[in-house]
N, C-alpha and C positions, 0 to 999 in steps of 0.2 A: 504494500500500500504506500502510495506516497505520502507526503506531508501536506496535510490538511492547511489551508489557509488560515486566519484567526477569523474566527466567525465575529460578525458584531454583538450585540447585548439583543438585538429585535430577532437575527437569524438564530441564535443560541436559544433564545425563549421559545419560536416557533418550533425547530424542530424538538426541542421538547417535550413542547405540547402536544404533538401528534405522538410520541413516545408514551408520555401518560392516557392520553384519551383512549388508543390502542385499549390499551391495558385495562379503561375503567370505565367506558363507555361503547364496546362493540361492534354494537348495534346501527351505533350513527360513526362509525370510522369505513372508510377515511371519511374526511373533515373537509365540510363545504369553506368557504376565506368566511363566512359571517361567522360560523363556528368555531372558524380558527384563530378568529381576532376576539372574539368572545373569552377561549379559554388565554390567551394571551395576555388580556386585561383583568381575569379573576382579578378580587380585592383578597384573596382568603388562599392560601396555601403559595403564596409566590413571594418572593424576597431579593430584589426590589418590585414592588407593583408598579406594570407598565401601562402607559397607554397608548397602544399603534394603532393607527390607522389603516384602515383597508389600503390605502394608497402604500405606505409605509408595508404591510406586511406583502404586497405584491412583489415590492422589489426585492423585498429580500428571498423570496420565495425563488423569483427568477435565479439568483445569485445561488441557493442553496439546490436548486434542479442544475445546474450548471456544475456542482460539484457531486453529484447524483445521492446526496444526503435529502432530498425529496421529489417523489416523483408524483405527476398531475394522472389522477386517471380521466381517460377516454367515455363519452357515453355521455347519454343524459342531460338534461339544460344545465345542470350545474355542476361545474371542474367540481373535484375533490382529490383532496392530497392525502398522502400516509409519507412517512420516513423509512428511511432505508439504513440508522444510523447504524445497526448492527452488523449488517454486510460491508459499509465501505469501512467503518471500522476494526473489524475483523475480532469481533467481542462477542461473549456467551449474554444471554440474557439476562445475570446478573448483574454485568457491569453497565449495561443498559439501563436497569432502573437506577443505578448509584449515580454514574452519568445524568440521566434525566434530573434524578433530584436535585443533584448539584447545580444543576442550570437552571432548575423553578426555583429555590427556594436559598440558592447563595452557601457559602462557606459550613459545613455542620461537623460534629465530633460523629465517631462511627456509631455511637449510641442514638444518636438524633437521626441518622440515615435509617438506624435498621428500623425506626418509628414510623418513618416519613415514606421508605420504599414499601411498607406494610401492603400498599394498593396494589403497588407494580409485579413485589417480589419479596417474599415472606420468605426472612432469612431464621438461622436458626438460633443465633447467639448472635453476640456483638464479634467475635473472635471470626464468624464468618465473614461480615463485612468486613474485617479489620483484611484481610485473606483478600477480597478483591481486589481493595483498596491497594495494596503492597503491589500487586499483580500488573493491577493500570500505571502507580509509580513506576514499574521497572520495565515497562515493554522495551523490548532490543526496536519497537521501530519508534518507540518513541512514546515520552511518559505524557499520561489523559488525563492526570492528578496530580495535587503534589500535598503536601503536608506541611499545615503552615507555623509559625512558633508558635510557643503557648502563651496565652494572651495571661497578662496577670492576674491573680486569681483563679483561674481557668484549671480543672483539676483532668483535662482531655486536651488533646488538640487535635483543630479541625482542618477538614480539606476541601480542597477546592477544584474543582476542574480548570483543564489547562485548551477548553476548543474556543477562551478568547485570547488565547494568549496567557502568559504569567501574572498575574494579580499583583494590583498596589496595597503592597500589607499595610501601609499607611491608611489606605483610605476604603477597607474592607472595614465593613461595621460587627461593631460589637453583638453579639447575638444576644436578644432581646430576653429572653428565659432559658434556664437550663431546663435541658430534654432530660424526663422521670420515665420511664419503662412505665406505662398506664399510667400514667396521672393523668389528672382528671383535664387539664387544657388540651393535652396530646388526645385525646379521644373526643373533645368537642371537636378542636379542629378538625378529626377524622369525620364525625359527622358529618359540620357545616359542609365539607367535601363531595361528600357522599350526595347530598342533598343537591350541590350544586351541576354535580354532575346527571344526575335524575332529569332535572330540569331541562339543562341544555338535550337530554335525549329526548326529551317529550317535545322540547320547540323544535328539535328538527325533525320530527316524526311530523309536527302537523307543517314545517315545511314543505316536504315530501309531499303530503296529501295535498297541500295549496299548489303546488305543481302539477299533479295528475289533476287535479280539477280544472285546472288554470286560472287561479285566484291569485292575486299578489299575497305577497308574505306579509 
């Protein structure tokens, strides 16, 4: 594989997003761009919250089909997209969800992944994710993580992915609560999640139907 370009922060989040909806929505994958600009903007599992534009997520889209990390399918009034991050990457489907997380939700200790991948990829301890983790640092084609100092106070340290490029330790933020194995915000958060993604399957299910009817959405 050759070496990936540095993706920007709007191409990083997209094909992420189709990496998680894969995984937690089905039914409605691939992802129509309102879908995809939708899971892009979530206020709730993302770290930083973005806001792209349809215009904004077009080009990046062009840019990231151009390095075949997403492809448009064929058919239908409306494109839809799925990611290919697993094949041009040349990674098993766990480093896919550790990946994915890393680019929703920003810098985590391996404790706060094996929480956070819970939807993608249901690990088995923290020692398993620690295990990928080592795995993406040391690829002979080239490291997709790295491991960043520990921040003071901080009794873990956390990582980051490397598809925009190296991280300014300087201006990575402090993570907002430490990650508890079930506590009780880690499983709202899971909820509010759950819920949100429910939603986006039902509005594009009655999209669907305002297309075969021929009804505007």
């Amino acid at each position: 594989m050759s070496a990936l370009p540095s993706l920007s922060a709007a191409e990083a989040r997209i094909v992420a997003v189709l990496s998680e909806k894969q995984r937690t929505v089905p039914d409605t994958y691939p992802l129509s761009l309102n879908a995809l600009v939708a899971g892009c903007n979530q206020k709730t599992s993302r770290d930083p919250v973005m806001e792209i534009s349809e215009a904004e997520a077009a080009t990046a889209i062009d840019n990231l089909k151009s390095l075949s990390l997403v492809v448009e399918s064929s058919g239908g009034r409306v494109a839809r997209y799925s990611h290919n991050l697993d094949r041009v990457l040349q990674v098993p489907s766990q480093s896919v969800a550790i990946l994915t997380t890393l680019m929703l939700r920003g810098p985590q200790t391996a404790g706060e992944l094996r929480i956070n991948c819970e939807r993608l990829h249901r690990f088995a301890d923290i020692s398993a994710v620690e295990g990928f983790l080592n795995e993406l640092a040391e690829r002979s084609s080239g490291a997709l993580v790295m491991e960043l100092p520990r921040q003071p106070g901080s009794r873990e340290n956390r990582w980051a992915h490397l598809l925009s490029g190296t991280p300014e330790i300087n201006q990575l933020s402090t993570p907002s609560t430490p990650a508890a194995a079930g506590g009780e915000l880690a499983e709202l958060r899971s909820r509010v999640t759950v819920l949100e993604d429910e939603l986006a399957q039902l509005r594009a299910i009655v999209s669907r139907l305002n297309q075969e009817l021929g009804l505007p959405d």
